[in-house]
N, C-alpha and C positions, 0 to 999 in steps of 0.2 A: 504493500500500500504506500509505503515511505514513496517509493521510487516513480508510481502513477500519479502522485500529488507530486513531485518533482518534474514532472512534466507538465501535467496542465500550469504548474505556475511557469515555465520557461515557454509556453503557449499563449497563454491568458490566465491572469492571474483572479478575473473574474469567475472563471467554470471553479475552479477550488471551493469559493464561498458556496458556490450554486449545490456542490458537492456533500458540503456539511450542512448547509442547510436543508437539502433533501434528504442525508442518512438521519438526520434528526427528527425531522418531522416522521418520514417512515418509521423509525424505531420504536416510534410512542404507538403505533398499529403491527408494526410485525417486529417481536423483542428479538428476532434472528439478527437482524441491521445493524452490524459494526459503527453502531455512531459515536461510542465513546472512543473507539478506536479511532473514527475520521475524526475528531475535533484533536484529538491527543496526538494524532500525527501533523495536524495544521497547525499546533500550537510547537510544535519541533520544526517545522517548514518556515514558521513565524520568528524563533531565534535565529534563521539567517539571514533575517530582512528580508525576504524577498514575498512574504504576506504581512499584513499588517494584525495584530493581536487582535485589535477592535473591532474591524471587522469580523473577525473569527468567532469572537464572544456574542455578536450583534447574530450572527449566519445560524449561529448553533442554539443562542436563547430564543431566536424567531420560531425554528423549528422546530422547535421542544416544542414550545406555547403552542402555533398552530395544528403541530401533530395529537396533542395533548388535548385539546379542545374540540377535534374532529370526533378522538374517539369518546370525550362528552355527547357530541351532538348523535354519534351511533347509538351509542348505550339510551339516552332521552329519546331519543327516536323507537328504538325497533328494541328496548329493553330487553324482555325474558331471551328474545330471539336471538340478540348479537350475544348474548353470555354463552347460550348454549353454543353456539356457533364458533366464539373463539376458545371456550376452555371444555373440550371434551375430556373423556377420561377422568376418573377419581381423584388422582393428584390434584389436575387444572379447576374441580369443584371443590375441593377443599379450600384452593387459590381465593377463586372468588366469595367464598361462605367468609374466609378470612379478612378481605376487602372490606367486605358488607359491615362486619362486624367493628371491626377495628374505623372505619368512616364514621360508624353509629357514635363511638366511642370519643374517638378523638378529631376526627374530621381535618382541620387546614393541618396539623401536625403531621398527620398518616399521608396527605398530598405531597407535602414538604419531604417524606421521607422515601415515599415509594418512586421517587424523582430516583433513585440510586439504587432501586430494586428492578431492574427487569423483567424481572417474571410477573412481579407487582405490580409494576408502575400501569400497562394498560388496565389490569385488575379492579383498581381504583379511578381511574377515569372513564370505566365502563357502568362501572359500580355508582359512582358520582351523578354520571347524568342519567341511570335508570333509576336511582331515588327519588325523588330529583334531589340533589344536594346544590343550593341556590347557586347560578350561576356566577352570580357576580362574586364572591365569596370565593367557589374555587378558581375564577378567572387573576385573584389577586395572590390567593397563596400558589397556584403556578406561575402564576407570570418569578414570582418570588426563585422558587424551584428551578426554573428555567434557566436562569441565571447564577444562580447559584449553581447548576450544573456544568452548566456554558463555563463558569469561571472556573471552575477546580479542573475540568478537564483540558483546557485549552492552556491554564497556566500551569500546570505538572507536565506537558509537551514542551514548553516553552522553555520552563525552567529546566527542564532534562536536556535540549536541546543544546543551552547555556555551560549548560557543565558539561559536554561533553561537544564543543567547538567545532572542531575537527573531526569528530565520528560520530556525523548526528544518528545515523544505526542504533547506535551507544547508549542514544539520549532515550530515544524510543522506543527501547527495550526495558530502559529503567523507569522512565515512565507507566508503559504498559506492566509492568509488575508491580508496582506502587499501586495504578489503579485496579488489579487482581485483586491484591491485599486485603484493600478497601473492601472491593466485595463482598471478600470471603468473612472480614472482620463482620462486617452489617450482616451476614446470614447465621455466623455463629452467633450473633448477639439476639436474632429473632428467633433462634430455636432452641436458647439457651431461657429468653420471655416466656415460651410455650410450655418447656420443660417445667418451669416456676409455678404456671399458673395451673398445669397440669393437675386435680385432685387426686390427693394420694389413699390406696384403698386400704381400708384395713385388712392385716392378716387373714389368708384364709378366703379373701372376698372374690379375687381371679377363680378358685377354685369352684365357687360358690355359681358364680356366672357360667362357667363349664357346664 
């Protein structure tokens, strides 16, 4: 990817934006979309000057937001239908029971956070607009989100890019492991929530239930 963003910017340095902004918007409908990967490779393309960061932050908080708010207007729209439709299988409904629950719960915070959950993030903005959960409401703590993603990922490129000058590869790689990390941190930390809130049975009770 480093090396395909190395071209469109020695081409036109406008398709690059176009780039992040459409793996962003897509991402927020299909979580397959390497968007944190396109913003985090722009933001290492961006330490050699030859993109500008603010753009990059402006191309990738656009597309969150308008990807993010499509799959509001799906969920509000065709509700019971687009859930079934995008989380089949037991796993993908427990996904969204979780959504529902956790929105119920804590709402603009579960927005703000499922911004860095993939699996999550359309969960809760399918979730959101088949509530309805007010629009304007989630339109401000995403926009929030968006940005706030736009930034961490664009400037952990940039800055990897930085420190490593001369082999921006280097930067990209260190980057992209830093935002693994992250991931992996936020998912142990939601199943380690689960584990917590999980009721514990009294001895004998598993046996009981058999």
């Amino acid at each position: 990817m480093f090396t395909q963003f190395t071209h469109l910017v020695a081409e036109a340095s406008g398709w690059a934006y176009a780039v992040v902004f459409i793996f962003a918007f897509l991402d927020a409908l299909l979580p397959v979309v390497p968007s944190e990967t396109a913003v985090i490779t722009a933001g290492v393309v961006a330490a050699t000057g030859q993109l500008s960061l603010a753009f990059i932050l402006a191309a990738a908080a656009c597309g969150a937001f308008a990807g993010d708010n499509t799959a509001y207007a799906i969920g509000h729209r065709f509700g019971p239908y687009a859930k079934a439709r995008y989380f089949r299988g037991e796993k993908r409904r427990k996904t969204i029971r979780w959504a529902e629950r956790q929105l119920a719960e804590r709402g603009g915070e579960l927005i703000l956070i499922a911004r860095f959950i993939p699996g999550g993030r359309i969960a809760v903005t399918l979730s959101a607009g088949a509530a309805p959960y007010p629009w304007r409401r989630f339109a401000i703590f995403d926009a929030i989100a968006g940005i706030f993603w736009a930034s961490y990922a664009a400037l952990l490129g940039f800055f990897g890019g930085k420190a490593f000058e001369h082999m921006p590869w280097a930067g990209l790689l260190l980057a992209l492991g830093v935002a693994f990390a992250v991931t992996g941190a936020i998912e142990l930390g939601r199943a380690y929530a689960r584990h917590r809130r999980r009721p514990r049975q009294p001895d004998g009770a598993q046996d009981d239930a058999e």
